[in-house]
N, C-alpha and C positions, 0 to 999 in steps of 0.2 A: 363697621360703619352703619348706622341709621339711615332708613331712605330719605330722612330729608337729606345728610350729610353728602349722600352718594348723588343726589338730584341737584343737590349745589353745586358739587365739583364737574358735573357734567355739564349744567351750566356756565363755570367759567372756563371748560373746556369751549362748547361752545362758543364762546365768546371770543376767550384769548389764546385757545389751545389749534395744535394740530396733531392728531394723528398721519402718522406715515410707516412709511416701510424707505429702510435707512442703511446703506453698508455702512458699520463700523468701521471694518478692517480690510484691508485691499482685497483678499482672495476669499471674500464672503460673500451669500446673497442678502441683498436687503432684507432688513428684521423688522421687526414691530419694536414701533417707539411712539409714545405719548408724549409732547411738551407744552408748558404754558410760559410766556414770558408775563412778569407784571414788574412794577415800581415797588410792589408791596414783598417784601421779604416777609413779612408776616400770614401774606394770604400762601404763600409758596411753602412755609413752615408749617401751618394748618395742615396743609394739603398734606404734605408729606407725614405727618404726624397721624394723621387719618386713618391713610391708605396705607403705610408700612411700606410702603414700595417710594425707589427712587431717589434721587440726590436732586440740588440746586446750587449753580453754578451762578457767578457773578460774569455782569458782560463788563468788558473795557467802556469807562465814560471816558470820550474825548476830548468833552467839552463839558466838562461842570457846571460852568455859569449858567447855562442854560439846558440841559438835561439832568435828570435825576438821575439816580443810581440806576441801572435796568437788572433781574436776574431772571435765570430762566431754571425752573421744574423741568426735569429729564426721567422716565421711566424707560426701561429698553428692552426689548427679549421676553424671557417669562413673566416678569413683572409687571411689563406693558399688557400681555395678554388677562393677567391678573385683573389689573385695577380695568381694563375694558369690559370681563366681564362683570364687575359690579356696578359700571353705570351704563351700560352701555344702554336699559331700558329707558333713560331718563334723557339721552340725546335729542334736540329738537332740530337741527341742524341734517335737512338730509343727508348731505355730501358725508359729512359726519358719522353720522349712524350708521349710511351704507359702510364704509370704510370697516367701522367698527367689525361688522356685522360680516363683514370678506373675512376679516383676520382671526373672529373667534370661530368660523364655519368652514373655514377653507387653508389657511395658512399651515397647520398640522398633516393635513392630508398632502399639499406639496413639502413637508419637509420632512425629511427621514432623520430619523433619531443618530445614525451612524453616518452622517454626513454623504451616505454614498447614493447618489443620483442613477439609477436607469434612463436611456435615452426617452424613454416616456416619460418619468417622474420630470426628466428637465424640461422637455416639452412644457409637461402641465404648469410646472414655476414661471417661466417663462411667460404662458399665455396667462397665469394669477395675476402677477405682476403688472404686465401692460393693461389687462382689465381694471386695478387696483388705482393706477396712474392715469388713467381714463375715467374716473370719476372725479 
């Protein structure tokens, strides 16, 4: 990606996106996940075409007469880490950037590669997390 490309996409991060930390699967800790919803399936295709990273999911319209189609850009796990750190300098959004900036400096250090937790290691997940969700 080019930094205009990567300073766009953090910009409709910014805008339309949210960074989180997300349980996929019942007996996991929440992950790093990036999404955008938009109307634009083209601006969601860009994106993905970009960054290599990611799928886009179509939402249920209820009501067609009056709402567009909505879809939403989903990155998750390492791929979320991925595309964070290539825009993550270009976030203008504190909340944002802080987040960003937990997940690329911190989130590795509480996650152990072999899934296995020490009562410290949980500790520190633990206290990441509620810091994480506190911003």
């Amino acid at each position: 990606m080019s930094p205009e490309e990567k300073a766009y996409i953090a910009g409709i991060i910014d805008g339309e996106g949210s960074i989180m930390l997300i349980k996929f699967h019942k007996n996991q800790f929440p992950s790093p996940c990036v999404t955008i919803a938009s109307t634009s399936i083209e601006l969601l295709e860009w994106i993905k075409e970009k960054s290599c990273v990611g799928h886009i999911k179509s939402k249920k319209n209820y009501n067609p007469n009056k709402h567009k189609d909505s879809y939403t850009y989903l990155t998750k796990y390492r791929d979320a880490i991925f595309l964070l750190k290539e825009i993550e300098a270009y976030l203008v959004i504190i909340e944002k950037k802080l987040k960003a900036q937990m997940i690329l400096n911190e989130y590795h250090l509480v996650t152990p590669r072999n899934g296995r937790y020490s009562k410290e290691l949980l500790k520190a997940k633990e206290d990441f997390y509620n810091r994480f969700i506190s911003i």
